[in-house]
gemmi code that builds the backbone of each chain (N, CA, C; Angstrom):
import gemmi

chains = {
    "A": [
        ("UNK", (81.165, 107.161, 58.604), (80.869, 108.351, 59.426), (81.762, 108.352, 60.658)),
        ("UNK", (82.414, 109.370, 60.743), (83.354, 109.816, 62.119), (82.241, 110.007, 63.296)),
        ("UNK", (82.778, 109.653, 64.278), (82.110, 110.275, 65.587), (83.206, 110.172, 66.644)),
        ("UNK", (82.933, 111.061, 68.001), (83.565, 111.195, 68.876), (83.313, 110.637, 70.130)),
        ("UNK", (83.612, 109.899, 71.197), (83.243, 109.096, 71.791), (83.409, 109.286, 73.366)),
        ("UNK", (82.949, 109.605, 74.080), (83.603, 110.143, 75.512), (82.762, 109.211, 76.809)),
        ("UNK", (83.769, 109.182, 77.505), (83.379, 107.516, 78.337), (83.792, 108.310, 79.944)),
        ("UNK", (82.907, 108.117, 81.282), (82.661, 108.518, 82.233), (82.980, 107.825, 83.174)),
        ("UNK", (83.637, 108.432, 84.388), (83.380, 107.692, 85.462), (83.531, 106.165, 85.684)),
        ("UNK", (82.785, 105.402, 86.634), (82.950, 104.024, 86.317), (82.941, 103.373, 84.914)),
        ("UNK", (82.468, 103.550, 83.903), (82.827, 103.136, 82.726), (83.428, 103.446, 82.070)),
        ("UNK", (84.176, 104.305, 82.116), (85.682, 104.618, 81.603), (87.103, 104.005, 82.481)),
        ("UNK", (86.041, 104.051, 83.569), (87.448, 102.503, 84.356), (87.620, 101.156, 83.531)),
        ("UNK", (86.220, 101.271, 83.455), (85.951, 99.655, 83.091), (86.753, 99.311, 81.656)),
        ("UNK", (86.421, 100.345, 80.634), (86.761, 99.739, 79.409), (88.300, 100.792, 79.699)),
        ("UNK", (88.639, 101.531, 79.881), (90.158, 102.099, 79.862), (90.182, 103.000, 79.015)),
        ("UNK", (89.354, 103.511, 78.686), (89.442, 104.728, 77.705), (88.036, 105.788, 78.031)),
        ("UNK", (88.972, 107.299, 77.566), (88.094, 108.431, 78.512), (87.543, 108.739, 76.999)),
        ("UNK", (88.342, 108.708, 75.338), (87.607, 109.654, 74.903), (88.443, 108.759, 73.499)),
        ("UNK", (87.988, 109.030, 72.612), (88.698, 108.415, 71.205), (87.427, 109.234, 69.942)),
        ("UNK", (88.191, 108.649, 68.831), (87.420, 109.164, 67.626), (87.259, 107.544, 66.726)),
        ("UNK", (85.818, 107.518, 66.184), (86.031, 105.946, 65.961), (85.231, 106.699, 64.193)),
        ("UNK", (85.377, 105.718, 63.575), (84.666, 105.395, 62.073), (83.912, 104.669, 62.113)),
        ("UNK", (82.855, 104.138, 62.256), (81.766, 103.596, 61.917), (81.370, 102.941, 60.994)),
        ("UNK", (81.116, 101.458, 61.178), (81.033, 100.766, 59.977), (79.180, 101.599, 59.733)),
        ("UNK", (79.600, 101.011, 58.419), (78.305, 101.798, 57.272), (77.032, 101.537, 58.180)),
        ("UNK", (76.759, 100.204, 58.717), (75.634, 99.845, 59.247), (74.989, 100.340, 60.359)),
        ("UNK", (76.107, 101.183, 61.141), (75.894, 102.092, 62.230), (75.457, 102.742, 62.320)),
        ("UNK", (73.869, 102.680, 62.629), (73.023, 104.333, 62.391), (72.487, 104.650, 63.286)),
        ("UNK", (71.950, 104.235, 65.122), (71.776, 104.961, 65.653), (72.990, 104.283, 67.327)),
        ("UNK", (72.273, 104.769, 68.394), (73.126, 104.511, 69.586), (73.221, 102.778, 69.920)),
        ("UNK", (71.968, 102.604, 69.677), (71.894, 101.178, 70.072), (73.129, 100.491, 68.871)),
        ("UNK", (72.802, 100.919, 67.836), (74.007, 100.243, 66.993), (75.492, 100.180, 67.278)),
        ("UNK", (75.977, 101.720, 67.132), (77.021, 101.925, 68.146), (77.007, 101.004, 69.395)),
        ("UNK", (76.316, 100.612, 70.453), (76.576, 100.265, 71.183), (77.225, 98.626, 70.670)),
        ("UNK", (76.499, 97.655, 69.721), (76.892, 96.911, 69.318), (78.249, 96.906, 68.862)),
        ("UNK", (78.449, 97.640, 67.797), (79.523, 97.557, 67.581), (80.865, 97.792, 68.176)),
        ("UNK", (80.229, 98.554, 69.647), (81.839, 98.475, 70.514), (81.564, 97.135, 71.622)),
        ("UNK", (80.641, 96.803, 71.869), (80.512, 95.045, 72.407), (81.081, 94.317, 71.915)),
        ("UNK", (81.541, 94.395, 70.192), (82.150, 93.286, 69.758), (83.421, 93.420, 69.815)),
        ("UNK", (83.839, 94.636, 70.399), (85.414, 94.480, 70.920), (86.011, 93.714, 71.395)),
        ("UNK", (85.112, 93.286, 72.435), (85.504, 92.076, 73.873), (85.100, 91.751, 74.264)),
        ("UNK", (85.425, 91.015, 75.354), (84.662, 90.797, 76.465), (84.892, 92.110, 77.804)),
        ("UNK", (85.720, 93.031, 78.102), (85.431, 93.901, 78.732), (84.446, 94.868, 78.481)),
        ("UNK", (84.238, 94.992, 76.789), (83.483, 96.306, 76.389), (81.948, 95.262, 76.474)),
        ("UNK", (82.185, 94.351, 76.455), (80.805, 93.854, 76.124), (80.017, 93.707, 77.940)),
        ("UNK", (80.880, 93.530, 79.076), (80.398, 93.542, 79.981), (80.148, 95.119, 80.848)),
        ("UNK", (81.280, 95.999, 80.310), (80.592, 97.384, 80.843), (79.425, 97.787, 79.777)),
        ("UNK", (79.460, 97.613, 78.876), (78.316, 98.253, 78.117), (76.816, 97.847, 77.987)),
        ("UNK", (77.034, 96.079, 78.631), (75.645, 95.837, 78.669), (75.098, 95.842, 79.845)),
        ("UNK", (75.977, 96.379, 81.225), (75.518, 96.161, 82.745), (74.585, 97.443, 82.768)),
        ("UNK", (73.632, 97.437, 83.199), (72.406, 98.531, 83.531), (73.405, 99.160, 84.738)),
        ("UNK", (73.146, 100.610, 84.726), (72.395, 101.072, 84.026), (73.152, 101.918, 83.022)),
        ("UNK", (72.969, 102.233, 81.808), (73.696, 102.470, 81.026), (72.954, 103.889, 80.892)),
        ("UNK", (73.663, 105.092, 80.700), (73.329, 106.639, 80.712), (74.119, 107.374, 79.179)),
        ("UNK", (73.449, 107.897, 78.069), (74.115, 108.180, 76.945), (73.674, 109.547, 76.965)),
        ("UNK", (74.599, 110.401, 76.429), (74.081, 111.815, 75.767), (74.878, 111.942, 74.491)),
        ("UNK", (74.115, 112.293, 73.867), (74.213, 112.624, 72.363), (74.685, 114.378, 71.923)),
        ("UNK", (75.985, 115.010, 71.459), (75.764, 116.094, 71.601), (75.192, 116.982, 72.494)),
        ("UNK", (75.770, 116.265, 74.267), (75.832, 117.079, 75.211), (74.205, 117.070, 75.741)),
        ("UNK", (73.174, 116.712, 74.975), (71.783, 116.322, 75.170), (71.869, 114.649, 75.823)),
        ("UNK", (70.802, 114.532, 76.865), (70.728, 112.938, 77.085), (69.992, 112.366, 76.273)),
        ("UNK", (70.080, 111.380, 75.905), (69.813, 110.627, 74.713), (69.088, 108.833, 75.356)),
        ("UNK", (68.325, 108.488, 73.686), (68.195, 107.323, 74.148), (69.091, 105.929, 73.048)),
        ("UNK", (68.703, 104.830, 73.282), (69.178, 103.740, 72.220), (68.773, 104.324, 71.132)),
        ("UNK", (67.142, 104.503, 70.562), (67.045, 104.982, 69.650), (67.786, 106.179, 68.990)),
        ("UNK", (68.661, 107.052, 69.629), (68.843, 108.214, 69.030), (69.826, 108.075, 67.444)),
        ("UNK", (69.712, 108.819, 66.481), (70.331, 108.486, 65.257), (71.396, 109.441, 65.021)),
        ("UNK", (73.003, 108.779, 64.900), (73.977, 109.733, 64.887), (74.256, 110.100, 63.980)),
        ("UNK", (74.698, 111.038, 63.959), (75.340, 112.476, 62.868), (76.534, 112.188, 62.489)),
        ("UNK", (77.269, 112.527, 61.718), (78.709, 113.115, 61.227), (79.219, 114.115, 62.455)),
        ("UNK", (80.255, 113.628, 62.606), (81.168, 114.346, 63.992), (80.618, 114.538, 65.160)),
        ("UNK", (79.209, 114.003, 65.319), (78.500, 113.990, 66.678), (79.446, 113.480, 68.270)),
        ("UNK", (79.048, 114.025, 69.214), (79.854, 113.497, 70.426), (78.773, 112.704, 71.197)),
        ("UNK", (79.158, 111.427, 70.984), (78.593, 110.513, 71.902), (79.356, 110.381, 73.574)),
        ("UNK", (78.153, 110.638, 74.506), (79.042, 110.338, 75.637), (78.259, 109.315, 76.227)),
        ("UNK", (79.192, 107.978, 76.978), (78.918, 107.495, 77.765), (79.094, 106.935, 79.172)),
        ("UNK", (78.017, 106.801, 80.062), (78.548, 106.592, 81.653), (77.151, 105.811, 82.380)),
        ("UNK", (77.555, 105.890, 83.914), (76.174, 105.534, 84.509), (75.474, 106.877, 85.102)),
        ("UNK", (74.398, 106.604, 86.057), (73.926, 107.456, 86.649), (74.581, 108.470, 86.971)),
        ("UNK", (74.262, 110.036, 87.239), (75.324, 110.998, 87.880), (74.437, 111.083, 89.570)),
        ("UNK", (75.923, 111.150, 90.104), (76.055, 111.249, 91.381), (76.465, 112.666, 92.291)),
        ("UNK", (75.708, 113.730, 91.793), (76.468, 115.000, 92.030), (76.097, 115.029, 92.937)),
        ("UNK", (76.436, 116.810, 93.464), (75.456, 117.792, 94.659), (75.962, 117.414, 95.791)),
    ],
    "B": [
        ("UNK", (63.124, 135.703, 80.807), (63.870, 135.139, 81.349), (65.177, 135.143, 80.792)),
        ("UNK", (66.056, 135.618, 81.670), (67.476, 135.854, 81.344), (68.741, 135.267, 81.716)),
        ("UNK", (69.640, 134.406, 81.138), (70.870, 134.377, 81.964), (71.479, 135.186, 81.897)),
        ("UNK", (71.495, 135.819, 82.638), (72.890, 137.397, 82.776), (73.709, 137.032, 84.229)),
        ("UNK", (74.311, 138.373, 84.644), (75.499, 137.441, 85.974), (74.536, 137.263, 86.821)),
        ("UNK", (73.292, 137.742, 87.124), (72.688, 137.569, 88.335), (72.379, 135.902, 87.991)),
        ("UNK", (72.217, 135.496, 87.006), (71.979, 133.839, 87.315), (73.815, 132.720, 86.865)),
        ("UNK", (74.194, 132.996, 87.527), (75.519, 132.227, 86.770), (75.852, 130.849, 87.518)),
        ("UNK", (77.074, 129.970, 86.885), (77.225, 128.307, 87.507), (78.840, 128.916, 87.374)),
        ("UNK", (79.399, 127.653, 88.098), (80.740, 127.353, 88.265), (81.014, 126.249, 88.384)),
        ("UNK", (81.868, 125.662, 87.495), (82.736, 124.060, 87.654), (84.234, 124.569, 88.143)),
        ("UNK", (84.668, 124.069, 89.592), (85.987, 124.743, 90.288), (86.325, 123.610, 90.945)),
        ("UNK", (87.543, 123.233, 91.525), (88.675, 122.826, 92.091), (88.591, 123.306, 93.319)),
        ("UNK", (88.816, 124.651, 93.199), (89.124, 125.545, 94.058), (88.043, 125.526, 95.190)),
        ("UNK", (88.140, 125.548, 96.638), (86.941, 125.706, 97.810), (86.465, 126.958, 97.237)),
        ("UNK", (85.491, 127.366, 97.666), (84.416, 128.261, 97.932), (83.940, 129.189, 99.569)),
        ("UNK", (84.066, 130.011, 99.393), (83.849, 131.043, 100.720), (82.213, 131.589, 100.665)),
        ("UNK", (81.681, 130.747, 101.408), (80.523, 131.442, 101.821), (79.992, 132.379, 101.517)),
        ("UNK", (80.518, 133.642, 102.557), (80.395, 134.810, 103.162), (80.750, 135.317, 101.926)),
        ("UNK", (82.187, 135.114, 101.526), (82.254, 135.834, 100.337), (81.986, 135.860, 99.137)),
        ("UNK", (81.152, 134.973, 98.952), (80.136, 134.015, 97.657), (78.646, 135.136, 97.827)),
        ("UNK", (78.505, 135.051, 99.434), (76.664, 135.404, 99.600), (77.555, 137.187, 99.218)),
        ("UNK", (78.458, 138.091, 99.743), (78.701, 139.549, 99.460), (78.598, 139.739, 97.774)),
        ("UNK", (78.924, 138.712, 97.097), (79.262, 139.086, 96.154), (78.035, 139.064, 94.815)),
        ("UNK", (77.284, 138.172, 95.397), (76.337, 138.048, 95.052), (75.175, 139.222, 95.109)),
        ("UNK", (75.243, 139.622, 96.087), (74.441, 140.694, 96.392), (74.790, 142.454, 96.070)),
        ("UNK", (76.197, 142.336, 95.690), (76.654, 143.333, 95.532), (75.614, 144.471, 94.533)),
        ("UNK", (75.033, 145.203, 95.286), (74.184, 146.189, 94.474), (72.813, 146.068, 94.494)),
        ("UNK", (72.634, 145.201, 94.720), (71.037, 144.685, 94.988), (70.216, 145.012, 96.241)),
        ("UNK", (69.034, 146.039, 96.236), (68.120, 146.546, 96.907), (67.061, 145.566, 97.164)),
        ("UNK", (66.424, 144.791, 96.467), (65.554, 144.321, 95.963), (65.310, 143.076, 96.081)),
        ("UNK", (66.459, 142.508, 96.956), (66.211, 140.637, 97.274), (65.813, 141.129, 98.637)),
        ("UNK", (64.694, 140.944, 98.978), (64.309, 140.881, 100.530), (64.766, 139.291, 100.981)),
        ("UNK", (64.988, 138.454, 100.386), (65.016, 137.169, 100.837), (66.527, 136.128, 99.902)),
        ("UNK", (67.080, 135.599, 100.939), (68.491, 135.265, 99.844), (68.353, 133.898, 101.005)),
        ("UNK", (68.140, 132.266, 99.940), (68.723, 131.277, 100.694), (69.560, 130.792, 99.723)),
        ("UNK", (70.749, 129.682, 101.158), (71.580, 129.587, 100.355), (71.633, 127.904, 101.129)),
        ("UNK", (72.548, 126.373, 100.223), (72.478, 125.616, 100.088), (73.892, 125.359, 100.231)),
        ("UNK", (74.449, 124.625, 101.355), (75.748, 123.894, 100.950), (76.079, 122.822, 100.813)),
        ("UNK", (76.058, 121.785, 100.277), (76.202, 120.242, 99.999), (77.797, 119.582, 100.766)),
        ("UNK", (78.122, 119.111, 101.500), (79.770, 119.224, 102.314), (79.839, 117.148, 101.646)),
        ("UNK", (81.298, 116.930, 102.450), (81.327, 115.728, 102.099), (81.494, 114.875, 103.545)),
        ("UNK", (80.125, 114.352, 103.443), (80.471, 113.017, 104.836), (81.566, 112.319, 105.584)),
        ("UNK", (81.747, 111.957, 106.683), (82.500, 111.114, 106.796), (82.588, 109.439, 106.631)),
        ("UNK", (81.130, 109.484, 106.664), (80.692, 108.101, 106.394), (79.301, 108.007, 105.397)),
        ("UNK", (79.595, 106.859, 104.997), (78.561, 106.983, 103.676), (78.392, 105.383, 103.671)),
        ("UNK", (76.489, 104.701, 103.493), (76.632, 103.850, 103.696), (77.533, 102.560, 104.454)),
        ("UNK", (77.395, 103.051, 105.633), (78.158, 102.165, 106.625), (79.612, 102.147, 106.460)),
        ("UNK", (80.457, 103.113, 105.709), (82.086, 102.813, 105.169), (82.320, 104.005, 105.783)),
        ("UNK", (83.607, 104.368, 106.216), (84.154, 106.081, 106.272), (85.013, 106.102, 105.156)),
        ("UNK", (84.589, 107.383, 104.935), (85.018, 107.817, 103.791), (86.955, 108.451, 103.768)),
        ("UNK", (87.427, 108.296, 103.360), (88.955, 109.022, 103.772), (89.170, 109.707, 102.319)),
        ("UNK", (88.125, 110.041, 101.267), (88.306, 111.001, 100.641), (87.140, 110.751, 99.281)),
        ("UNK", (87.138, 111.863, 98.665), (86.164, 111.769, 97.619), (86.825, 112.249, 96.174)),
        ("UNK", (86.476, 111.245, 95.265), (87.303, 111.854, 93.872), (85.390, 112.537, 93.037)),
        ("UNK", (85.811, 113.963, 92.789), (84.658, 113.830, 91.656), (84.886, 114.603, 90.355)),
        ("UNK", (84.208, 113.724, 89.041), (84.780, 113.924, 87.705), (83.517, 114.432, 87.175)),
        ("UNK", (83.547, 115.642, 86.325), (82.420, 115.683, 85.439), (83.222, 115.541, 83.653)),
        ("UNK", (81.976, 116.167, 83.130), (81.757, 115.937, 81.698), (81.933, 117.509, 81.387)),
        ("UNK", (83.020, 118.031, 80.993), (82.937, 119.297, 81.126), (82.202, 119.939, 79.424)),
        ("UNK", (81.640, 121.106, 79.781), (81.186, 121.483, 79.070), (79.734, 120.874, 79.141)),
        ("UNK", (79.376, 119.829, 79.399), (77.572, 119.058, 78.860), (77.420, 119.627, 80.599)),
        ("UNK", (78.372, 119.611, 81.747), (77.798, 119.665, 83.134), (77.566, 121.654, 83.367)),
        ("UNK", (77.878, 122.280, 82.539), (77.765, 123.327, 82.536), (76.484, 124.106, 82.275)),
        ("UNK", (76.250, 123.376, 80.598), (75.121, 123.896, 80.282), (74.023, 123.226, 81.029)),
        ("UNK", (74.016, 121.431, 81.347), (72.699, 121.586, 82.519), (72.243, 122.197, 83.895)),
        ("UNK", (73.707, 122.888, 84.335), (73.537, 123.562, 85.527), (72.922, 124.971, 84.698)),
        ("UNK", (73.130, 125.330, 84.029), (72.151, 126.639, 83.146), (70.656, 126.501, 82.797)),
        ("UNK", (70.332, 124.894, 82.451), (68.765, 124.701, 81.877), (68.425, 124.996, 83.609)),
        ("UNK", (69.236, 123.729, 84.534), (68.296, 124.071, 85.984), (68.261, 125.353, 86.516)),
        ("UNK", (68.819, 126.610, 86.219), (68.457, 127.690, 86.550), (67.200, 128.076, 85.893)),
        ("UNK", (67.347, 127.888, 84.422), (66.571, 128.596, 83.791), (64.996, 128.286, 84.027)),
        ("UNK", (64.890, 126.647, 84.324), (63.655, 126.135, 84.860), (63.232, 126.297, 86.102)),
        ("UNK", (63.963, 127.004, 86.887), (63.632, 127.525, 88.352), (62.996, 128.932, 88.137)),
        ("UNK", (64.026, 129.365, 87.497), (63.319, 131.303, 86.856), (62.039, 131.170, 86.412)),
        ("UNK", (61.621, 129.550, 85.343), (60.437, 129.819, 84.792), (59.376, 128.913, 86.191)),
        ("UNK", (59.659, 128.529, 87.271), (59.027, 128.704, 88.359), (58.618, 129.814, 89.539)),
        ("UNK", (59.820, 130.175, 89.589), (59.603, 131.569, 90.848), (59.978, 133.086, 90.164)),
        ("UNK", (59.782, 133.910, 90.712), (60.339, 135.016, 90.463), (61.700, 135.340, 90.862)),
        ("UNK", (63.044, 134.799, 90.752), (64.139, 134.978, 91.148), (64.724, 136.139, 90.903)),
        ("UNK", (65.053, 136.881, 91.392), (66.144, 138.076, 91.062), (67.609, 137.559, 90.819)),
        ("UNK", (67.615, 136.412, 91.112), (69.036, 135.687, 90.745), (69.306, 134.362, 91.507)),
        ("UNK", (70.708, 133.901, 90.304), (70.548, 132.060, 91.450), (72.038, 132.293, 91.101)),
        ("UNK", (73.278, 131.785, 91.587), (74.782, 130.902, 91.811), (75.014, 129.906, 92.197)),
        ("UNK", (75.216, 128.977, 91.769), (75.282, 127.224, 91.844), (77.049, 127.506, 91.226)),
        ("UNK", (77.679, 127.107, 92.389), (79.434, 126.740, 92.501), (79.528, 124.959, 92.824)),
        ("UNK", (79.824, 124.104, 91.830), (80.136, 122.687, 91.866), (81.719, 122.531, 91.862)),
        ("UNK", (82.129, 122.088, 92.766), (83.916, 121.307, 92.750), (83.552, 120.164, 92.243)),
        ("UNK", (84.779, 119.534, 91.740), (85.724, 118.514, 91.436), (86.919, 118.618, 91.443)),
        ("UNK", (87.085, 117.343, 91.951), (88.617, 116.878, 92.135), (88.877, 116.323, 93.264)),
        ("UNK", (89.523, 115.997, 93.851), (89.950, 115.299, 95.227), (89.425, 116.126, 96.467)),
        ("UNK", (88.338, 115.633, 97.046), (87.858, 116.117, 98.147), (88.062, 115.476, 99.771)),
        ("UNK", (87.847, 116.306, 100.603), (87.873, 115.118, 101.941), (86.933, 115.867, 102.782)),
        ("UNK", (86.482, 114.238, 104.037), (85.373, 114.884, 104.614), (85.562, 116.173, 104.956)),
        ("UNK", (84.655, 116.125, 105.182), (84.250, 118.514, 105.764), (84.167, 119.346, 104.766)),
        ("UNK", (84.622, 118.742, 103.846), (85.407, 119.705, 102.630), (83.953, 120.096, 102.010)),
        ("UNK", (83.341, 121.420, 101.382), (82.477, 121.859, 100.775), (82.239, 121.525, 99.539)),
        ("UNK", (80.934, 120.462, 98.834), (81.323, 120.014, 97.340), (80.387, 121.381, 96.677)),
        ("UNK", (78.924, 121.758, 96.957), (78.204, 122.453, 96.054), (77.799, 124.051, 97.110)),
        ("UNK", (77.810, 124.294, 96.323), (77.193, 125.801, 96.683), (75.646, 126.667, 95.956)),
        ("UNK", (74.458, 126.586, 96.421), (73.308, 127.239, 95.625), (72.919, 128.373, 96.582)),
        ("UNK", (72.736, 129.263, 95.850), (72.585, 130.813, 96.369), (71.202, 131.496, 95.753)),
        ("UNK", (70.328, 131.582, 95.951), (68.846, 132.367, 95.562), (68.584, 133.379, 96.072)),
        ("UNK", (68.036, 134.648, 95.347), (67.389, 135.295, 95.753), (66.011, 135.872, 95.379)),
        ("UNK", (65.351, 136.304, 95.658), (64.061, 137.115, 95.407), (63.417, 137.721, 96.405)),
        ("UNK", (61.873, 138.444, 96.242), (61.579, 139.538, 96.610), (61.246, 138.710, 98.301)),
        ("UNK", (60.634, 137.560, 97.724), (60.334, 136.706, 99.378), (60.803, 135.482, 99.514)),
        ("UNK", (60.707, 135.021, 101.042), (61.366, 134.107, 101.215), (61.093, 132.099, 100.497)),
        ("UNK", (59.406, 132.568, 100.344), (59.281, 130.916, 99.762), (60.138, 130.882, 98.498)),
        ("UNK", (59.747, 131.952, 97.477), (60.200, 131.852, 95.942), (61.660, 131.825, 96.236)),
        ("UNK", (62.452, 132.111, 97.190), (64.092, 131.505, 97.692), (64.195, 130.583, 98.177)),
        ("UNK", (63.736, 130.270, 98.977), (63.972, 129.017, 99.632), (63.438, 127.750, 98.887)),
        ("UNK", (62.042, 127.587, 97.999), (61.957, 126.557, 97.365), (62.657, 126.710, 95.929)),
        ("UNK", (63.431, 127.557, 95.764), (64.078, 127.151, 94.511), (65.023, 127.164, 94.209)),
        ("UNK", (65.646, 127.117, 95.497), (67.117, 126.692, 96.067), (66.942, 125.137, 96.523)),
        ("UNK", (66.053, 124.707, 96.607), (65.608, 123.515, 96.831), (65.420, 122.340, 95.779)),
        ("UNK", (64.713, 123.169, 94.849), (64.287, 122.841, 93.489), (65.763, 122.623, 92.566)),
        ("UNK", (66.805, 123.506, 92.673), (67.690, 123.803, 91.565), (68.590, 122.403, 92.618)),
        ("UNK", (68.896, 121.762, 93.650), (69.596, 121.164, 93.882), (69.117, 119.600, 93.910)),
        ("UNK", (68.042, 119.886, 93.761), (66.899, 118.506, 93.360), (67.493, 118.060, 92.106)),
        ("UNK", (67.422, 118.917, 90.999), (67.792, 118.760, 89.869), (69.297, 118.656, 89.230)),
        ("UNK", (70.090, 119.398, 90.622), (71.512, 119.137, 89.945), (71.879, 117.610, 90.104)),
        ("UNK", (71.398, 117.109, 91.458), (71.612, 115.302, 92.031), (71.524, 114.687, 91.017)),
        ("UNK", (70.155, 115.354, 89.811), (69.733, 113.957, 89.317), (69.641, 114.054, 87.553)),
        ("UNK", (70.447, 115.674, 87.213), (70.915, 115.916, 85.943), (72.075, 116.241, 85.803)),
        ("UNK", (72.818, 117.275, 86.681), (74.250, 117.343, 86.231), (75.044, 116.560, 86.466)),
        ("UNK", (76.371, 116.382, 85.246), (76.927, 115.502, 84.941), (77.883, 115.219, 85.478)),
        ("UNK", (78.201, 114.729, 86.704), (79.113, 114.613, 87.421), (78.824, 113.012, 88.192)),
        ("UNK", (80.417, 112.665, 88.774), (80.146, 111.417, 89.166), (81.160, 111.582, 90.564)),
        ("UNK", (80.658, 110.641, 92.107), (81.828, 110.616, 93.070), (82.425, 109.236, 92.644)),
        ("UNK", (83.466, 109.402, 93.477), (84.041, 107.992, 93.790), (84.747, 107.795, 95.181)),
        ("UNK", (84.605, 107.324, 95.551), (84.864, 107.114, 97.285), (86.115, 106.162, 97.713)),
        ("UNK", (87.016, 106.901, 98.955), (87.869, 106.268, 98.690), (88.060, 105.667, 100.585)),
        ("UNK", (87.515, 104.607, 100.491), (87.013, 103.637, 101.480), (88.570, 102.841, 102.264)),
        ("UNK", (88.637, 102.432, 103.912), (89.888, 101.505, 104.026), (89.675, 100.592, 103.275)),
        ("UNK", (88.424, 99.966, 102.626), (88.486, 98.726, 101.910), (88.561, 98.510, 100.056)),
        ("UNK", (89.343, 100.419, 99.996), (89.393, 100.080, 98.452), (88.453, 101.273, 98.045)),
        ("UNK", (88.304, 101.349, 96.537), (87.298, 102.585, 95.989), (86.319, 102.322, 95.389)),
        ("UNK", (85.220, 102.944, 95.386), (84.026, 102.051, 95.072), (83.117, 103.850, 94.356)),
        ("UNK", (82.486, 103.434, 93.029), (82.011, 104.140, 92.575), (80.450, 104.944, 93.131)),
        ("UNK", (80.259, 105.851, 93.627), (78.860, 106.234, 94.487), (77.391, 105.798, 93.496)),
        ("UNK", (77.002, 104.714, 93.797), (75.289, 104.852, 93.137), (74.716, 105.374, 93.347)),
        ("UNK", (73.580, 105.869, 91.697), (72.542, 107.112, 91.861), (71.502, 106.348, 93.172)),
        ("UNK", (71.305, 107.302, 93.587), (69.826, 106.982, 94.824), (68.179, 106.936, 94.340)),
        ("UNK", (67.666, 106.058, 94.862), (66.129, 106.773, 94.075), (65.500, 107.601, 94.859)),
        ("UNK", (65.838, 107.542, 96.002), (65.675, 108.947, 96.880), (65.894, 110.081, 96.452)),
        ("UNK", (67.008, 110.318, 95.261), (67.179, 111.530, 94.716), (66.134, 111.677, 93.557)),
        ("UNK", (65.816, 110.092, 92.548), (65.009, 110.557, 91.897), (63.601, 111.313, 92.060)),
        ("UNK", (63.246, 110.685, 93.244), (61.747, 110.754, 93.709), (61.689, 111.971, 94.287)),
        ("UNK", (62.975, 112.807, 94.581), (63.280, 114.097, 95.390), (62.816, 115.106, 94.308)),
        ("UNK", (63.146, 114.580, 93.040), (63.031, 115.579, 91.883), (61.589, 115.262, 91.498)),
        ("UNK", (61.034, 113.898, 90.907), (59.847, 113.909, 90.591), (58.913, 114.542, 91.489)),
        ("UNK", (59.140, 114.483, 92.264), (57.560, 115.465, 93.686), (58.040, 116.927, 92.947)),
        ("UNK", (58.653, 117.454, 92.274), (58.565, 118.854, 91.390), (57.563, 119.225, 90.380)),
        ("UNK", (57.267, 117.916, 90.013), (56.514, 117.296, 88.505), (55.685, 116.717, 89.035)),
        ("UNK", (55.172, 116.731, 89.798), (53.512, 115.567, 90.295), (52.955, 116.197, 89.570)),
        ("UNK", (52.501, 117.619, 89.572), (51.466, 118.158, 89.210), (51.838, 118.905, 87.145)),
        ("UNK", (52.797, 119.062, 86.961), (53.322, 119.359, 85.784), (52.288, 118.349, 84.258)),
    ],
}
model = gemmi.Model(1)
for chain_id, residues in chains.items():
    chain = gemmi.Chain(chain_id)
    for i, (resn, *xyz) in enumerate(residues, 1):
        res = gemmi.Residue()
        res.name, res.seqid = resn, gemmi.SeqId(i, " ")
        for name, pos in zip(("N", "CA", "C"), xyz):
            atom = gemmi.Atom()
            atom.name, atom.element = name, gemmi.Element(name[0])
            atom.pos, atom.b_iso = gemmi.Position(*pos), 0.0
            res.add_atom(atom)
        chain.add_residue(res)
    model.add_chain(chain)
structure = gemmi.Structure()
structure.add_model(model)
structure.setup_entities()
């Protein structure tokens, strides 16, 4: 399964990438999984991705670990927003 | 409940004019006895640092449509005749104007608290992030729980 991946703010410093398209191994079925499987990149992805507080939206909706991804879904991730 | 132009958002670069934000807004309208309006500017100092400039990035497109739900959940609070919420990004400096919220309706509470309400909610849903650019380097702005708790007192009673 394709998905789209979009990375925010301080955590798009951290790991160096704003946005990519990844394939998904088969076992990948919801966020929390995804999240695993880009931890095992490194040690950079594994220390921005597991530092709290971690903020996901799923198809532009905020989302949780549990959420279960789709075919071509846009995962975004970052920390808290700091607007206004 | 409607989004039409009387309730609209903006993600801009570009400053923002007041005066000519509140004319334009009103253009044609009999019927707002009461119009408040909200400007969010950028500090010079922030947590004990001065600031010598502000970077801010959103999520375009996801920061759009939540500046639309927080209208729409203000409409389904007050009677608004209309709301304009103008958000910048991009390289800011102190003084510089970051947000703009504009309300109107027939009286002044149903304006004034939901010009209150809609900026409660942009702090602590729309998708945007600062970053601060300090003599000692740049440092990413943390969410506040002051902002959360700003929004939950909306929902005590919900």
């Amino acid at each position: 399964m394709k998905i789209r991946i979009l990375y925010f703010g301080e955590l798009r410093e951290q790991v160096g990438v704003h946005e990519e398209s990844v394939d998904l191994a088969g076992t990948t079925r919801t966020v929390s999984d995804l999240i695993t499987e880009l931890t095992a990149r490194g040690s950079v992805w594994a220390s921005a991705l597991q530092t709290d507080p971690l903020r996901i939206a799923v198809n532009q909706e905020m989302a949780s670990l549990e959420a279960v991804l789709s075919p071509n879904c846009e995962v975004a991730l970052f920390r808290p927003v700091t607007g206004g | 409940m409607t989004t039409n132009k009387a309730f609209s958002v903006c993600v801009q670069t570009e400053p923002f004019d007041l005066g000519l934000e509140y004319n334009q807004f009103l253009v044609g309208d009999r019927s707002a006895g009461a119009v408040a309006s909200f400007v969010g500017r950028v500090r010079e100092t922030n947590d004990d640092q001065s600031i010598k400039q502000l970077e801010l990035e959103h999520y375009p497109g996801m920061t759009e449509k939540v500046m639309h739900e927080v209208l729409i959940d203000a409409q389904g609070r007050w009677p608004l005749l209309g709301a304009r919420v103008i958000h910048r990004v991009g390289a800011l400096s102190p003084g510089d104007n970051i947000v703009l919220v504009l309300t109107s309706s027939a009286h002044r509470h149903a304006a004034l608290d939901a010009c209150a309400f809609i900026m409660d909610h942009l702090k602590t849903r729309a998708t945007f992030w600062k970053k601060e650019q300090t003599p000692e380097g740049q440092r990413w702005v943390k969410g506040r729980d002051s902002d959360q708790e700003a929004q939950a007192r909306w929902h005590a009673e919900d």
